[in-house]
Backbone as ProteinMPNN parsed JSONL, in Angstrom:
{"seq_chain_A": "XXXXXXXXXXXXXXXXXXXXXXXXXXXXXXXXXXXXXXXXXXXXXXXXXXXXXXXXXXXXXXXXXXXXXXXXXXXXXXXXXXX", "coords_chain_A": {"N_chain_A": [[9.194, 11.929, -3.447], [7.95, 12.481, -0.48], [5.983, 11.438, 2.529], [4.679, 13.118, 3.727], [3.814, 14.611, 2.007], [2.708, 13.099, -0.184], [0.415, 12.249, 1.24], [-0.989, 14.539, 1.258], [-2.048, 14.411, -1.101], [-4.712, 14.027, -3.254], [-7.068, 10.942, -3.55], [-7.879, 10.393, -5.736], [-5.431, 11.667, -7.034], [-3.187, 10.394, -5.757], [-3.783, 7.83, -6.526], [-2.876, 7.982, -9.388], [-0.444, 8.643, -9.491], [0.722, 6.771, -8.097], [0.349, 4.41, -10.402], [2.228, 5.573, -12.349], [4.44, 5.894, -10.909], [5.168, 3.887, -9.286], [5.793, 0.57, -8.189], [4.206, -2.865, -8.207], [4.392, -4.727, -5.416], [3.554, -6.508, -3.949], [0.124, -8.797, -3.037], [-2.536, -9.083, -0.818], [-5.028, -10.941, 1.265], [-7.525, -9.448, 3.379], [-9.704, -9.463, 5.377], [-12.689, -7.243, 4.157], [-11.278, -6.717, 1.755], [-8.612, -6.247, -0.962], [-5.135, -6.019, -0.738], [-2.771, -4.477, -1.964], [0.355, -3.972, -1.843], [3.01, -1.318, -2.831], [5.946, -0.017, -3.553], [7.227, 2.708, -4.01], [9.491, 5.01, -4.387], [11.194, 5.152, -2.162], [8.68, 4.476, -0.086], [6.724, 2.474, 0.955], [3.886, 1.435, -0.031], [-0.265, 1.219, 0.844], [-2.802, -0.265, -1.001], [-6.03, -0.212, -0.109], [-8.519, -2.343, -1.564], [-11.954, -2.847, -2.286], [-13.524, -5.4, -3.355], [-16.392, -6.454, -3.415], [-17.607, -4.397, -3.422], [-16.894, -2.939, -5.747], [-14.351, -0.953, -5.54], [-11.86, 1.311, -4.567], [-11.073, 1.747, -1.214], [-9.019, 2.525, 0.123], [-5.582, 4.533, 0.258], [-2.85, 4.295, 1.74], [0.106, 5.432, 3.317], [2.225, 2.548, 3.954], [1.57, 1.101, 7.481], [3.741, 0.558, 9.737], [3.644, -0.843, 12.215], [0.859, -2.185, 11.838], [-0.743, -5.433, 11.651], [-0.654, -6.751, 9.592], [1.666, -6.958, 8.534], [2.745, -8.996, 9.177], [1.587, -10.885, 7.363], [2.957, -9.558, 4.607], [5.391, -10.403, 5.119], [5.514, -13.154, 4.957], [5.802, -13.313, 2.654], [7.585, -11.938, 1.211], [10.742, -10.576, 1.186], [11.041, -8.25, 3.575], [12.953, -4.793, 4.379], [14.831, -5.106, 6.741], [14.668, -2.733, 8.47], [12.119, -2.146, 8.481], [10.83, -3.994, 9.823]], "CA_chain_A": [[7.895, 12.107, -2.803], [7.534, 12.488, 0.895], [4.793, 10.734, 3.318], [3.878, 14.451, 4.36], [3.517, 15.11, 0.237], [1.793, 11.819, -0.454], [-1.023, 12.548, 2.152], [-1.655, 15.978, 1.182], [-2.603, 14.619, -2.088], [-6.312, 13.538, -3.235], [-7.076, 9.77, -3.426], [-6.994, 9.959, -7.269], [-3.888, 11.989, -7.253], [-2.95, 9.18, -4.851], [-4.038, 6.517, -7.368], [-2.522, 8.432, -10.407], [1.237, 8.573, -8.995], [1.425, 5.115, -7.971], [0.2, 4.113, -11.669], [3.532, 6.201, -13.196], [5.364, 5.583, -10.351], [4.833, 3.247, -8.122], [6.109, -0.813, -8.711], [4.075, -3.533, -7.238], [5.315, -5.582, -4.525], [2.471, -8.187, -3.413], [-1.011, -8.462, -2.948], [-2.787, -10.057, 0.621], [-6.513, -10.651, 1.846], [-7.459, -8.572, 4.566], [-10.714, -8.965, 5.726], [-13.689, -8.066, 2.495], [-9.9, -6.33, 1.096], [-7.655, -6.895, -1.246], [-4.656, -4.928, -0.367], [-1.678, -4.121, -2.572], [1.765, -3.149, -1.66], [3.728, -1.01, -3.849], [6.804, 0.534, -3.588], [7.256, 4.229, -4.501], [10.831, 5.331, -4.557], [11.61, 4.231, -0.517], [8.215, 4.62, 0.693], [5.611, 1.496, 0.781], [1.801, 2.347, 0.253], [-1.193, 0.608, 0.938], [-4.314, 0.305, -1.893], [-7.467, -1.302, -0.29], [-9.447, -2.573, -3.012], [-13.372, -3.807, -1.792], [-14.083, -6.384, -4.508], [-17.065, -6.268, -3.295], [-18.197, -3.362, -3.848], [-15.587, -2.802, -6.663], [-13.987, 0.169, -5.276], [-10.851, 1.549, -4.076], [-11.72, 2.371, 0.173], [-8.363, 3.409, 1.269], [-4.45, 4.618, -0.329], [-2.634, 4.751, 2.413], [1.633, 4.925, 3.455], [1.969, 1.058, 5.057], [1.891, 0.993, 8.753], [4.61, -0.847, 9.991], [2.856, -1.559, 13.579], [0.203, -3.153, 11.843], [-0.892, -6.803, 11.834], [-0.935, -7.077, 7.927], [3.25, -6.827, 8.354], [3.22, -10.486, 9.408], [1.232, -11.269, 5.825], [3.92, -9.098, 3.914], [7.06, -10.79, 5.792], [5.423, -14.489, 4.578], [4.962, -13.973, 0.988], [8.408, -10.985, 0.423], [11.905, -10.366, 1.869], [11.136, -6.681, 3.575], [14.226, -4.453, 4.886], [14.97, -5.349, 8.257], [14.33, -2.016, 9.368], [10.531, -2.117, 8.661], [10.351, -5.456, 10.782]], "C_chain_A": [[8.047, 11.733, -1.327], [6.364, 11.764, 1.584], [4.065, 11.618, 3.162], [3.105, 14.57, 2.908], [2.802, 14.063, -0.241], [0.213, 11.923, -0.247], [-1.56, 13.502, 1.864], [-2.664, 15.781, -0.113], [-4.3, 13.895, -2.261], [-5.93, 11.998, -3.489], [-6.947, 9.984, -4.931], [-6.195, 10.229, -7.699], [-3.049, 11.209, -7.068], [-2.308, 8.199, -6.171], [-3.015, 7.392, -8.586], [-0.75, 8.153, -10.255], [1.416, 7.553, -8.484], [1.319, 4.565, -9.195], [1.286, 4.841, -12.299], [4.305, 5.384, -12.561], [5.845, 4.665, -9.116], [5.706, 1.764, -8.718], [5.427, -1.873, -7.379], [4.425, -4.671, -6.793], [4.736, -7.2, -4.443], [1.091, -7.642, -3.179], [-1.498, -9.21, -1.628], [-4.655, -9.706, 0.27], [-6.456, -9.984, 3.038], [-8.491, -8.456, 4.536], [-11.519, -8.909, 4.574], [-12.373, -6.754, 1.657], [-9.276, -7.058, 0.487], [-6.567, -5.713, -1.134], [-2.956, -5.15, -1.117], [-0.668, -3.05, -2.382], [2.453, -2.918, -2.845], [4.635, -0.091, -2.627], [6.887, 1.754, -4.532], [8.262, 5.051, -4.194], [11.397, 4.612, -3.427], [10.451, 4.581, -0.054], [7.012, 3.434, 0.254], [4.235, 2.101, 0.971], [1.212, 0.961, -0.33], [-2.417, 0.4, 0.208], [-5.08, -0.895, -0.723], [-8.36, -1.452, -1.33], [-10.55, -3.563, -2.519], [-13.588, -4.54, -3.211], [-15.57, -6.111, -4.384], [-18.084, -5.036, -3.703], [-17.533, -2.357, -5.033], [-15.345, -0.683, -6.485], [-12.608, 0.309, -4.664], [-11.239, 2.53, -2.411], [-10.337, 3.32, 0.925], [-6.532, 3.428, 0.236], [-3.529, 5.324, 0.819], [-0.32, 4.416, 2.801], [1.609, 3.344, 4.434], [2.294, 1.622, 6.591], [2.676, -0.161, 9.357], [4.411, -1.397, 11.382], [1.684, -2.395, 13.104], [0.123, -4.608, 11.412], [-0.732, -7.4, 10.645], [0.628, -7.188, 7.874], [3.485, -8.46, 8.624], [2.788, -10.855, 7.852], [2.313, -10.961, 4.85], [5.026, -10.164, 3.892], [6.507, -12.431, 5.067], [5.772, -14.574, 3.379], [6.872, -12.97, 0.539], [9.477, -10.837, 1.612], [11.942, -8.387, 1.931], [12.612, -6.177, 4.015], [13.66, -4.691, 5.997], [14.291, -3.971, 8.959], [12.924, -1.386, 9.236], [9.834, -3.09, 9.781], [10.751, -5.059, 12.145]], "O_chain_A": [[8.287, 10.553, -1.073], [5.586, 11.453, 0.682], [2.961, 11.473, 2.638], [1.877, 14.608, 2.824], [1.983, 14.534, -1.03], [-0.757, 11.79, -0.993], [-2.758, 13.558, 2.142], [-3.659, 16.468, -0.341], [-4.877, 13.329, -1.332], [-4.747, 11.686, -3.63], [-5.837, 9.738, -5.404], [-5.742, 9.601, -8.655], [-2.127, 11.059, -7.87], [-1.186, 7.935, -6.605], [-1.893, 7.072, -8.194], [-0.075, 7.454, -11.01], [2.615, 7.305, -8.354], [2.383, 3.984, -9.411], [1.106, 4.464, -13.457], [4.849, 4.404, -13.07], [6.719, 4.841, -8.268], [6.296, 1.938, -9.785], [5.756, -1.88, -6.192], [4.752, -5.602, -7.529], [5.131, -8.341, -4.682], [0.816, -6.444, -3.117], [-0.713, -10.104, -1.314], [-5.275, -8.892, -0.415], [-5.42, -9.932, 3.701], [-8.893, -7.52, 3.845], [-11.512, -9.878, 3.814], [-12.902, -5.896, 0.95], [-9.097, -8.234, 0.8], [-6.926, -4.561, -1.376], [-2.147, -5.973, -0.687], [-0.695, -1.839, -2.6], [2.616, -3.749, -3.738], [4.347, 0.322, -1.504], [6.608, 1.678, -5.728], [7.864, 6.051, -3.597], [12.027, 3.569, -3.609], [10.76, 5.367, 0.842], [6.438, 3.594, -0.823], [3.715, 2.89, 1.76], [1.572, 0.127, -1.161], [-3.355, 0.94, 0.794], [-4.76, -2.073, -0.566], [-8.887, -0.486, -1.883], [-10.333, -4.761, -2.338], [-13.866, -3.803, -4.157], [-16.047, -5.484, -5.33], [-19.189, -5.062, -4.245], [-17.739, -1.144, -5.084], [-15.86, 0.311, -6.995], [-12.175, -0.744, -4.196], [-11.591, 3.71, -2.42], [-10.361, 4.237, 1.746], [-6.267, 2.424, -0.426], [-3.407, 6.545, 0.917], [0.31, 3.396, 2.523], [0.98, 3.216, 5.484], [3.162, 2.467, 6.809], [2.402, -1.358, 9.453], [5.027, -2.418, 11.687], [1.386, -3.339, 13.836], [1.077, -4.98, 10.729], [-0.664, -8.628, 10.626], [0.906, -7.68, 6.78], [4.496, -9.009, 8.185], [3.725, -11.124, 7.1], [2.72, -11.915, 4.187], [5.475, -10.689, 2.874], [7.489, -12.936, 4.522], [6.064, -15.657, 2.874], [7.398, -13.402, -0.486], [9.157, -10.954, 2.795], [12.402, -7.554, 1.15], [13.495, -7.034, 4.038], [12.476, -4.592, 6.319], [13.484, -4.092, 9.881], [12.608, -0.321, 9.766], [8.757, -3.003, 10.372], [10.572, -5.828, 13.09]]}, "name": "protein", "num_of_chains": 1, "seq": "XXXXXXXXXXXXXXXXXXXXXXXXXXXXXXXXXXXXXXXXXXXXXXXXXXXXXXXXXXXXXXXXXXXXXXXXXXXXXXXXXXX"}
């Protein structure tokens, strides 16, 4: 599975193929998020999960510029060449 092929798909297609195939990594707070990293052959993806409003808001490939990469790097030993 590709990024490009990931994205194209619907959010419950999304959700469906990380539930076969996905393995998860860690979980973080983020804001009213809970946000679970999985691993999906070599490509990391993002669930937001609003407790709050018990919903799934966002399934997205991780961004490795964002600020949530310091949370990851505390709690899991990433590859160097995400850091």
């Amino acid at each position: 599975m590709t990024i490009k092929r990931f994205l194209a798909l619907s959010m419950p297609e999304r959700a469906r193929w990380l539930y076969f195939n996905g393995q998860l990594i860690t979980s973080i707070r983020y804001y009213r998020h809970k946000v679970n990293l999985y691993l999906i052959e070599k490509m990391y993806v993002e669930v937001f999960y609003n407790h709050l409003e018990d919903r799934v808001d966002q399934i997205e490939p991780l961004d490795t510029r964002s600020k949530r990469m310091n949370f990851y790097a505390d709690q899991i030993q990433l590859p160097t060449n995400l850091i």
